[in-house]
Structures are given as structure tokens and as C-alpha cells.
VEXSE-896192 format. One record per atom (N, C-alpha, C): x, y negated, z. Coordinates in steps of 0.05 Angstrom, whole numbers, plus 5000, padded with zeros to 4 digits. Example, Ala and Ser with C-alpha at 12.3 -4.5 7.8 and 13.67 -1.06 7.14 Angstrom:
<recs>
526451145156524650905156526450665156525750455142527350215143525849995157
</recs>
This chain:
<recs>
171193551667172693681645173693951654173494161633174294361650177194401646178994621660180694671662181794721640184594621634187094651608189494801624190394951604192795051611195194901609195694851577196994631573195894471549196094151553194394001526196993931517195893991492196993891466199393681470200293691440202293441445200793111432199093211417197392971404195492911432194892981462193392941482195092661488198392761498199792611505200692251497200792391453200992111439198691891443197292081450193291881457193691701479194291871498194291801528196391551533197791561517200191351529201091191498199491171486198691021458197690641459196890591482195590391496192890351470192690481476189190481449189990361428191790661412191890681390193890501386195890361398197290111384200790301381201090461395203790621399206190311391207390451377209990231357209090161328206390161329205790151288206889831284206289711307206689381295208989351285211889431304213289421298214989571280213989931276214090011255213889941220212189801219210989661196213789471183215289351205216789121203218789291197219989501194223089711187222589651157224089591150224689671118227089851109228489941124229890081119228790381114226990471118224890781108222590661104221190801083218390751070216390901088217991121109216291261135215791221150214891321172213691191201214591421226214991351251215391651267213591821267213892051270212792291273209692131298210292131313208291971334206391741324207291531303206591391300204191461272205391701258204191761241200691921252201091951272199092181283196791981285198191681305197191531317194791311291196791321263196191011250193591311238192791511235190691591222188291521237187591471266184791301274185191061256187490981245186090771227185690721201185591021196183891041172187191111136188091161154191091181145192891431145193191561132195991741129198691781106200591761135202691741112203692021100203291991067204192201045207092161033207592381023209992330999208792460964209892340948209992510926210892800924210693050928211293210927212293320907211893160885212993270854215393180848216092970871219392860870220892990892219993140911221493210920224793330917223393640890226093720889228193560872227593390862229593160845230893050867228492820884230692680909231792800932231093100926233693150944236193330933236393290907238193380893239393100891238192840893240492610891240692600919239392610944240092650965238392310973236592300966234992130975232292220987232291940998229191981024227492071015225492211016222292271002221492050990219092050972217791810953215091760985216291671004213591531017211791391014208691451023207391241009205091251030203491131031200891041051197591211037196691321047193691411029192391221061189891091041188390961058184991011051183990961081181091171071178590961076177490841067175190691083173690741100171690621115169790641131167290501111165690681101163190571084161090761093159490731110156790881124154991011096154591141092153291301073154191201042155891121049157591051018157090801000156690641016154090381005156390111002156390040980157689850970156589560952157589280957156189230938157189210916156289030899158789000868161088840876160488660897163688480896165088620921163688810933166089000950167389200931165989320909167589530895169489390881168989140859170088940849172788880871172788870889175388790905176689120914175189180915176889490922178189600899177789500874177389560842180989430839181189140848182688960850185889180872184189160899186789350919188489560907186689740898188189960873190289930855189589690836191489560820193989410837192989220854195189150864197089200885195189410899196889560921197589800922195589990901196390340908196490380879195890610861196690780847195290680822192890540818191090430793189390650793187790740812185990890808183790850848182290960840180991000863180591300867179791400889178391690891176591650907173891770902171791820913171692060924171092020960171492320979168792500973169392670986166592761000165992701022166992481033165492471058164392131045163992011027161991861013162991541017165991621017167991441029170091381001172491140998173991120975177091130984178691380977181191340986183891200965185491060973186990850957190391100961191091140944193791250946195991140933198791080946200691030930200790790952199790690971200790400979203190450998205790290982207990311003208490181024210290211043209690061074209789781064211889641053211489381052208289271037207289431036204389231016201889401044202289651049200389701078199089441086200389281105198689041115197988881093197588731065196488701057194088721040194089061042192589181041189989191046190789201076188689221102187488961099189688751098187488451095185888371072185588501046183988511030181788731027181988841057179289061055178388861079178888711090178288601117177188311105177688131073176188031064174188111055174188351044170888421032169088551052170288461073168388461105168388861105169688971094170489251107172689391119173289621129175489661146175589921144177790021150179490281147179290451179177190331196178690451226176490701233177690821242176091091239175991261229176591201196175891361175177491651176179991721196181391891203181791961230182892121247183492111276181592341292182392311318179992471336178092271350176092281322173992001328172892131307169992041316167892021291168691921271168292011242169191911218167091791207166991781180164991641163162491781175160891631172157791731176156191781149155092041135154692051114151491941118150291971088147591961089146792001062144792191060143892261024143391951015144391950983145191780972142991710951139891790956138491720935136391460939137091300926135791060929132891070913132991230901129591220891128691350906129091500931126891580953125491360963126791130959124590960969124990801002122890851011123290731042125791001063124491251062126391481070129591351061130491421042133491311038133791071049131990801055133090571073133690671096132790871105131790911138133391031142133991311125136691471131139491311132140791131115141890971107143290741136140190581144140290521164141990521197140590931193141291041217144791061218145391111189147391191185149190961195148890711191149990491199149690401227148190511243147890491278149490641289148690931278150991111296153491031290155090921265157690921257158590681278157090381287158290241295157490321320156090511336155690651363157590751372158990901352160691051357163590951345163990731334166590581332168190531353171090611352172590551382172690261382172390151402172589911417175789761418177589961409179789821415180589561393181289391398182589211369184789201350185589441364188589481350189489491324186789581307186689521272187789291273185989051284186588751283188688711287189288781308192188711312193688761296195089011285197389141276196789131248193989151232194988991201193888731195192388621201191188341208193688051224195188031208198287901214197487811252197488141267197588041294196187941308193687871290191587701319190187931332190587741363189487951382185887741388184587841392182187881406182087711438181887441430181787361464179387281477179087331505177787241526176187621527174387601546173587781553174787991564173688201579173688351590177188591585178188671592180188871593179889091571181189121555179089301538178389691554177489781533176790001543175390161519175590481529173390581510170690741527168390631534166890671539164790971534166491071504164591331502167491461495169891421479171691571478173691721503174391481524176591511544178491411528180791391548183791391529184391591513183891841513185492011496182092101471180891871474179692011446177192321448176892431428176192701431178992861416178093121422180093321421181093421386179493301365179993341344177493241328177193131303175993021292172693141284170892911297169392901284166592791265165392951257164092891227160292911229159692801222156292631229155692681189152992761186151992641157148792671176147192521152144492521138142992611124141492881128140492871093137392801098136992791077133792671069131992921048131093081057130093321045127493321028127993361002128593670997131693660987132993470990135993470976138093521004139493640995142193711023144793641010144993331003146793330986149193230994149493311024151393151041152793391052150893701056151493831067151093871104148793831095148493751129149693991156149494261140150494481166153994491166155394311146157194311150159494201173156894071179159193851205158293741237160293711255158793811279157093731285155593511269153693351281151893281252148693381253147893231234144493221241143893111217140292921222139193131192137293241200135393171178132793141181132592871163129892741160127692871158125892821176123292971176121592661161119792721144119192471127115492501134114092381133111892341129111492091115109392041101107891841082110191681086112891721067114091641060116691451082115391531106117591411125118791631140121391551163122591781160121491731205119492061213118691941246120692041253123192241252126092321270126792451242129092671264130792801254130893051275130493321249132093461255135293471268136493561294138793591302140293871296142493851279144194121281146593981291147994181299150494231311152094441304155494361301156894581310157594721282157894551261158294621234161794511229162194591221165794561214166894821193168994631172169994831148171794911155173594701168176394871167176795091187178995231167179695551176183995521181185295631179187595731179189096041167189596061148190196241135192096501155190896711154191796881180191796851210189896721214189196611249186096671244185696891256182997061258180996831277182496651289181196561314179496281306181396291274179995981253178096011241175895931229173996121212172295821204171195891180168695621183165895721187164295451196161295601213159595431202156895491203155095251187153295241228152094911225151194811246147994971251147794951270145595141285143594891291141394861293138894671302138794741328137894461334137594561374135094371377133794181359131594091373131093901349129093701359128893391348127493151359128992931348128492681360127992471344125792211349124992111336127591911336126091791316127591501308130191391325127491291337129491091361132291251379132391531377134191621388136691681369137491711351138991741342141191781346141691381364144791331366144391511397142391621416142891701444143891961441142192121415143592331412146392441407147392171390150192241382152192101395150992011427153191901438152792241468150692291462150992561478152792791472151892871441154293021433156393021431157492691429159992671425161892691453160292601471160992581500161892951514159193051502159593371515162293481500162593471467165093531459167393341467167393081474170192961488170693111522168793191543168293211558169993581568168293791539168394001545170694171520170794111502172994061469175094181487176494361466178994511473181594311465182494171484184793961476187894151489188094381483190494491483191494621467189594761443189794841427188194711401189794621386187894351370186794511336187394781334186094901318184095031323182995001360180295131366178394821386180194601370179394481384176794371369175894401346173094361342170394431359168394191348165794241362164494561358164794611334163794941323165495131349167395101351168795241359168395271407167195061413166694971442163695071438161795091424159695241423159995541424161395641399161795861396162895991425164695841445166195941461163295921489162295781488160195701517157595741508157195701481154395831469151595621464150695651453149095381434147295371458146195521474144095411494144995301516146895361524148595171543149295011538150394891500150594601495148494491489146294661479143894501479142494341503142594551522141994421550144294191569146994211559148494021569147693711554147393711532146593491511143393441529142293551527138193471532138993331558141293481591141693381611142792961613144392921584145692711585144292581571141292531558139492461544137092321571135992171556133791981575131892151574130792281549128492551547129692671531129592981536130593121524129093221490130693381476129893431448127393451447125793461430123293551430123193921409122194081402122594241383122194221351124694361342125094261311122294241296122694091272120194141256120694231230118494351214119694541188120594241173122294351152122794221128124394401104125194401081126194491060128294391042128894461041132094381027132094520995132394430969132094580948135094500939137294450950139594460934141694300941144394350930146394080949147793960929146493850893148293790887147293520886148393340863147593110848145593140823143192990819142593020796142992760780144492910758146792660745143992480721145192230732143192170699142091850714138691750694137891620709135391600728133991480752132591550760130891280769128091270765127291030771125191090796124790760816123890880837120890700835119590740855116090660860117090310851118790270862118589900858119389790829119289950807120589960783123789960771126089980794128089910802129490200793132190170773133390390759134990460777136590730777139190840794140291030772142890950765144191070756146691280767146091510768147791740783150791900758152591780769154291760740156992020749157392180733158892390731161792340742162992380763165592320768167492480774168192580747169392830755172492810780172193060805173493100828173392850835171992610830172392410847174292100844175292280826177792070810177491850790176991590792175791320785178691270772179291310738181291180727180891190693182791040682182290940663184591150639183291330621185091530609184191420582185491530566185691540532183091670518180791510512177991580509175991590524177491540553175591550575175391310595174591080596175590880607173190920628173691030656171491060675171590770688174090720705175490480711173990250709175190080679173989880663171989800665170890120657167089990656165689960683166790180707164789990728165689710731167089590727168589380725167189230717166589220691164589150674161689100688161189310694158089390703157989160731159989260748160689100780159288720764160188630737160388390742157588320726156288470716154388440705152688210727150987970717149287660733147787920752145388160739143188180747143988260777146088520769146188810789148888560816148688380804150488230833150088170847147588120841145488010859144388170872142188390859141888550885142988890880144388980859145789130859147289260877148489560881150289650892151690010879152990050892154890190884154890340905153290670909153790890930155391130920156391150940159091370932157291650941157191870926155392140934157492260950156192430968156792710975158892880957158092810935158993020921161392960890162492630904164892560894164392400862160792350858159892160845159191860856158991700835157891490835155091370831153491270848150391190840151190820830149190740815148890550797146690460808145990230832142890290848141790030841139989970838138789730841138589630813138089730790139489670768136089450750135989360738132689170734132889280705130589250691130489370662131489260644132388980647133888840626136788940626138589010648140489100654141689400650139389560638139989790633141789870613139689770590141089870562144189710564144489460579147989420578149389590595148289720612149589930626150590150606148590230591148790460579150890320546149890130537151989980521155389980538155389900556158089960569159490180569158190370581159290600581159390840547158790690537158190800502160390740500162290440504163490270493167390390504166290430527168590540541169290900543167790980528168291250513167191470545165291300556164991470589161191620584161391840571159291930570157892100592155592360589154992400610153392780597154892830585154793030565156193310575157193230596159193420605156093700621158094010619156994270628155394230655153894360654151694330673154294500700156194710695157294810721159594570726160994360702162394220709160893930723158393950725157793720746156693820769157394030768156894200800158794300817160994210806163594280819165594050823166794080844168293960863171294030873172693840878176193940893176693700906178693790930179993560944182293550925184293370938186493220924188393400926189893500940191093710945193893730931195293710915198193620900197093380884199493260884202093240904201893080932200093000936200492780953199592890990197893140981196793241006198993351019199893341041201793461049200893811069199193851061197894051067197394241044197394161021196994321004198094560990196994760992198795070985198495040953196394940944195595090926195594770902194794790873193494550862190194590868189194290864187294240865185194150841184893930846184093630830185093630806188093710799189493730774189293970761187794260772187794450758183694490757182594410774179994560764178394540746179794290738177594220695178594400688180194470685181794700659179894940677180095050700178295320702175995220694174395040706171495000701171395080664173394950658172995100616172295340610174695450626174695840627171795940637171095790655168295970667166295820649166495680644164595560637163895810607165495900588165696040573164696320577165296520601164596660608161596490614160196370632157096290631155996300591157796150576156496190559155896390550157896640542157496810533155297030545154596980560152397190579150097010575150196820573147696600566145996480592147696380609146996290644148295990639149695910611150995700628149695420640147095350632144895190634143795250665144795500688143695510709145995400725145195190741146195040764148395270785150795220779152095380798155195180813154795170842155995030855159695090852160795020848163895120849165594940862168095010875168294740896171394940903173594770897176594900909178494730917178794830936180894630954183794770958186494650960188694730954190094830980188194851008188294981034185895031041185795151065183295361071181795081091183094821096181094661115179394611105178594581080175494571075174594271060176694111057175293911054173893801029173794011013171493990990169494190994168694371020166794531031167094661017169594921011169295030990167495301004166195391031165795551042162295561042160895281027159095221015157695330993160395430982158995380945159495700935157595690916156695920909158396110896161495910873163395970882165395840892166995950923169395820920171595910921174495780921175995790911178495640937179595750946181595630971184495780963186095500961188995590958189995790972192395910963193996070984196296040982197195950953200495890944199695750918202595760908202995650881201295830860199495690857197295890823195996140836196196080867193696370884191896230891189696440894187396230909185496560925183496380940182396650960179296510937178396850927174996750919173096830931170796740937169396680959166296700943165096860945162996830932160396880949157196700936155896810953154196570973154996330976153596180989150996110983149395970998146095920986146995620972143895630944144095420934144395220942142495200968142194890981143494951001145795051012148094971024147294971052145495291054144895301076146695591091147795681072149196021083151395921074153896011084156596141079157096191053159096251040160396511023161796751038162996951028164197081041166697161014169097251034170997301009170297550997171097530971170897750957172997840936175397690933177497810923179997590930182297670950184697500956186397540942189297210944190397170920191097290893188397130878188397130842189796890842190997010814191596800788188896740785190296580757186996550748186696800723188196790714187497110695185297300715186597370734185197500759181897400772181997120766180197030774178397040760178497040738177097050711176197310710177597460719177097910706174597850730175597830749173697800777170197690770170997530761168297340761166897460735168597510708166397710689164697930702165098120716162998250721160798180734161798050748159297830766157597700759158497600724157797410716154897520697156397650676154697950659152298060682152798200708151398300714149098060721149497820733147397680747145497590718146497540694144797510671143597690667144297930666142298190666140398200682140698240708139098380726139098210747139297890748136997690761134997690770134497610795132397630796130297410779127497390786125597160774127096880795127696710781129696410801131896470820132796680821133896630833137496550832138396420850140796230841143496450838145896460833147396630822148496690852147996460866149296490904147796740914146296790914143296860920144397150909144897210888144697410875147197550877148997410890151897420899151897590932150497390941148497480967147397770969146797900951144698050950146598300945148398410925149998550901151698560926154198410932155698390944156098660969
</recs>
């Protein structure tokens, strides 16, 4: 390991944490605060956990001079987002009875539960631990979810991607049992060996990270976004390796020149069978060589950038049984969802269903909720049915048989959940961001339907609104709706500011770059008319508005 000046204070909570267990057990047991210590809070996110407050109550309870509205957000561990009907069906159930009556669907192809207060936390955890899934990982300086493109009518390719996605995630799972322990009423794990973490150490890696899949010509996971990713090289329909990139990460820091986001660089490829060797190499060189003293440069993007991609390329090939082989071509035509239905070679339907920012609830004309509900219990889809969460904060409908359709589509008629919505409003995206994010400068989730209206208006009036344009805004500059992706985006700065960003490639292979800091949205709007007018004019033949943003700029 090389030399630190001074590590962190999160090095320390790791180190002397006894794998991950700190005081949560007995934390859990205070009823006197709905909070947790400062330490303990750092500690309970490897398990898939962070504690929030309502932020919209703030200034009230502390004008009565009460504690914050504390509450628990909890995140799953679901490998390329793959669910079946009686796991969603019970996760459907946790919502109602433990957090807020809603679900959210991430981008990282994962379901987060908000609103659960400490006393319901451990029962929580034991009704994700009956539907045989778990929360550990899903947060921390550990590998997180493992994505994987989400299209099931690819056929054999989507098993295979899918697959992988489920090797590396339990490859790279920490070893410790402490989930079990501390919400699982206490049982410990007996007989065997002393524990240990075998690829982490005690203290973990130096800051979180992030693995996807894509399966090309679709990049619907975003594969250059994160430090670690695969894409499928396919032949006659099976998948012989993967492309390897590295060294992709969004988040930035508002006025820290030294933060920035980077898309992942290719360094080789490896067949099949390597997969999990590769990503216990990378992960090892970033636990090994990772800046753990400064934890805003402590990303993988950021240990490349500092030592340089051929020196991590050759440190990774050194800790490998054979080293990479050289990349092979492939093509990427885009990173969104295509919403609708899709049928595959074995006659088997998939339904890809509109979810707007991600948010699974039940409103006045819109019963989204209900009807998967509905759908979840349908005889056919129970059987071999499932439920994949996208990339891109939708829901797939997979496995669906032809008798089962038209009640699908009867369901959702019935529950007022159509699929009618603007071609830019199913291309756009937000994290959660107020109230509950405690990171959040800006709104999120609660303000971008209302812009997506406004632009959407401006598209019509120029007569573009029918062309596919990515939009994606997050209520801080970390990124976690890739707003640094999309063609446009949109990153908080304060209350009703945001930074606009225009300019990324369609298929989510370039950057944006900024192009006008804190707008309103009046502002945002003057901004984007000329942009908008000129790219309808003087377009090129196909080309995407990113592209053309790209070009003008």
C-alpha cells in the first residue's frame, strides 16, 4: 500500500468496527432517539442502510424544539434488478407496513424503501431476509449492486449477462455476518473458521464501488459510468467475454476543481470464465492503491487518473492468472429504455413499463402501485414470471405467455396507468434528492415532471419533440442519476438553481460539458430555446440533439 499522510476518519470507523458490527446492535435497542451515532451511521450503510430525516419538518420541529423526523432509507441487493413476483409481492407488502407506501426504483436497478423508523428497522430486514433477499452491500466502501442490461428478449445474451452479474456480486460480497447478526434477532453464524475478509481487509476499500453490464447495441446501464464494467461481446447469440472498462465515476463537488466526473477507459478483454478474476483484481488494486485520506479523491477514476491507465492496466493483468487479451469492436446505439412491449425467439412477452423518476405509488387516476400488485398475482406470470428493475428507473414485465397479456394490459387500463406519456418524458430521469436526501441542494424527483412539461413545449413548438433526448437532474453534483451522461443535464446548486450541462453522446458514451451556471428555470428555459430552434433548423441528417450540442457548443 502506498504511503498516506493522514487517513481519513471513516479509515479509522472501519478498522476498529470489528467487521462492520460497531454498536448498531445495541443502538437499534435506544428508544429514546429515532437516530443512530454519527459512527454508527457511517458504519450501518455497508448494510444497505442510511439514516435520513424529513427535511420538510425541519423548520417546524425546531421551532417546537424537537428532535428531527428520523427515519431509515433501505436499499436492496438485487443483481441486475431481477425479481420474482412473490419477491416484489413481499417487497410490495414491506412498503406498506414498514416505510412510506411507496417503493422507488434506483438507477443502480435496485428498490429503495423510505420512511422506516428505528423501531420497525429490524423487522424490516427480516422480511427481506424471508423473500430470501438482503440489504448488505447495497451502500458502503464495497462493491454495490451489480447492474446488468435488463432486456430479456435478447434471449440467451441477457441470461449470460445476468448470470455474470450474479457471480461477481456474491464474489465480491463481504464475508462478514454482521447483517445476520444485528437485524436478524442476533443469530450469530457458528462453527468455522475466525471470520475474515479475504478480498476486502478490515477497513474495506477506500470509497464506494460500482460494477454494471451492458449487452450491446443497448448501454442501458451506462457502462462508462462506473469503475468497473463488462461489455458483452456476443456472437451467434451467446455472450464469448467482455469488454473491460475502468475508471468511470459521476460524482463531482461543487467548487473543488480536484472533483470532476470521468467516463471509464477500456484496457482489454476477457472471456467468460474470467469475469469474477477480473473484478477481484480491480477491486484489490483499488483497495490496495485508492486514496484513503482524502475520501473525495478517493475514487477508482480518480487512482487512475493520479498513476495512469497503463500502470493500472498492467497492475490488474500482473494479479490475473493470464492477462487481458485486446478489446474487441462492438456498438452501442443508445442508453435509454424502449418503453412498450417486446416479444422474444421463444414466443415469451416483456413488458417495459414507464416509471416515472422511479417512484412505484398509488395517486388519484394513476394507480401504478395496485396494478403491479395485481399483475405480481396473476396464476401464469407466478410461475415463471419476473419483475426487472431498468437502469433507467423503469420496470420490465418479463416472462409474460399470450394468454396473460391482454389481462396485463386490461389491468393497467383499469388502474388509470397508461403508457402515452412524451417521448423526452420517458427519457428522463432524477434522484430523490428533497426531502429525504440529506445531501440535497437542490429539488429533484418532485420538480422535474413540471420542467419536462416546459421543454417538452419548447420541443413541440420547433417540431423535434418525437426525437429521443436524454434529460436526467440530480439535486447535487454526485451524480446519482448520471446527470453528466445526458444530453441534457441539470445538477442542483441551491434552492430553484441548477448547473446546465449540455452535450453528452446519445449512447452514453461522452460527457456533457456546462454551459450555463445557476438558472432558475425561467433561465433555464431562455437557455435551452435557442438551442432548441437552432438544432431543428440546422441538424444534421440523424443526428441526436447531444451530438449537435457537441458540435455548436
Amino acid at each position: 500500500m502506498p504511503d498516506q499522510i493522514q487517513l481519513s476518519r471513516n479509515e479509522f470507523i472501519k478498522a476498529e468496527s470489528n467487521l462492520l458490527r460497531g454498536s448498531l446492535a445495541e443502538a437499534l435497542d435506544v428508544a429514546v432517539s429515532g437516530a443512530i451515532s454519527e459512527d454508527d451511521g457511517q458504519l450501518i450503510k455497508f448494510h444497505g442502510i442510511y439514516l435520513q430525516d424529513d427535511r420538510d419538518l425541519r423548520p417546524e420541529r425546531a421551532k417546537r424544539k424537537l428532535d428531527r423526523a428520523y427515519s431509515f432509507m433501505a436499499r436492496l441487493r438485487v443483481p441486475g434488478g431481477y425479481l420474482t413476483p412473490t419477491q416484489y409481492l413481499a417487497m410490495d407488502e414491506l412498503a406498506d407496513q414498514r416505510g412510506n407506501h411507496t417503493l422507488r426504483l434506483t438507477t443502480r436497478q435496485s428498490i429503495q424503501f423510505h420512511g422506516i423508523i428505528k423501531s420497525n428497522l429490524r423487522a424490516a430486514m427480516q422480511q427481506v431476509d424471508r423473500a430470501l433477499l438482503d440489504t448488505i452491500a447495497a451502500c458502503g466502501d464495497v462493491n454495490r449492486n451489480v447492474m446488468a442490461t435488463p432486456n430479456p428478449h435478447l434471449g440467451a445474451a441477457y441470461a449470460q449477462a445476468i448470470d455474470a452479474a450474479r457471480a461477481i456480486s456474491a464474489h465480491l460480497l463481504p464475508h462478514s455476518s454482521a447483517w445476520r447478526e444485528i437485524f436478524l434477532n442476533g443469530e450469530k453464524l457458528v462453527g468455522g473458521e475466525p471470520e475474515y475478509e479475504p478480498i476486502y481487509g478490515k477497513t474495506y476499500l477506500p470509497r464506494k464501488f460500482k460494477i454494471a453490464i451492458a449487452v450491446p447495441p443497448h448501454n442501458d446501464v451506462d457502462v462508462f459510468a462506473h469503475d468497473l464494467s463488462y461489455i458483452a461481446i456476443v456472437e451467434h447469440d451467446q455472450v464469448v467475454g467482455y469488454n473491460i472498462v475502468v475508471g468511470g465515476g459521476m460524482g463531482a463537488t461543487h467548487g473543488d476543481a480536484e472533483t470532476y466526473p470521468l467516463i471509464g477507459q477500456i484496457i482489454g478483454f476477457c472471456p467468460v470464465a474470467q469475469v469474477c478474476e477480473v473484478a477481484e483484481a480491480v477491486v484489490t488494486t483499488q483497495r490496495d492503491y485508492g486514496n484513503r485520506s482524502n475520501r473525495r479523491r478517493a475514487r477508482l477514476k480518480y487512482t487512475i487518473e493520479d498513476r495512469g491507465i497503463d500502470w493500472f492496466a498492467g497492475e490488474v493483468n500482473r494479479r490475473m492468472t493470464t492477462p487481458l487479451q485486446a478489446a474487441r469492436a462492438y456498438e452501442f446505439t443508445g442508453n435509454n429504455d424502449a418503453i412498450g412491449w417486446a416479444t422474444s425467439a421463444d414466443g415469451l412477452h416483456h413488458l417495459t413499463l414507464f416509471v416515472e423518476n422511479g417512484r412505484i405509488a398509488d395517486h388519484e387516476g394513476w394507480r401504478l402501485k395496485s396494478a403491479l400488485v395485481a399483475i405480481a398475482k396473476l396464476p401464469g406470470l407466478a410461475k415463471i414470471g419476473a419483475f426487472i428493475i431498468s437502469a433507467n428507473q423503469n420496470i420490465i414485465i418479463a416472462n409474460v405467455n399470450e394468454g396473460e397479456r391482454a389481462l396485463i394490459d386490461g389491468i393497467l387500463a383499469d388502474h388509470g396507468v397508461g403508457q402515452t406519456h412524451s417521448t423526452l418524458r420517458r427519457n428522463a430521469m432524477a434522484c430523490v434528492a428533497l426531502p429525504t436526501c440529506g445531501l440535497a441542494l437542490a429539488e429533484s424527483e418532485r420538480y422535474l415532471p413540471d420542467l419536462i412539461s416546459k421543454i417538452d413545449m419548447l420541443l413541440s413548438k420547433h417540431g423535434v419533440a418525437e426525437i429521443p433526448i436524454t434529460v436526467r437532474m440530480t439535486g447535487c453534483p454526485n451524480g446519482c442519476a448520471r446527470p453528466y451522461l445526458a444530453e441534457i443535464g441539470l445538477v442542483g446548486r441551491g434552492p430553484g438553481k441548477y448547473n446546465l450541462l449540455l452535450g453528452a453522446a446519445h449512447d452514453g458514451s461522452r460527457l456533457n460539458r456546462l454551459y450555463r451556471e445557476d438558472l432558475n428555470e425561467a433561465e433555464i428555459l431562455a437557455a435551452l430555446q435557442p438551442m432548441i430552434e437552432q438544432f431543428a433548423k440546422t441538424r444534421q441528417q440523424g443526428e441526436s440533439f447531444g451530438d449537435f450540442c457537441h458540435r455548436v457548443m
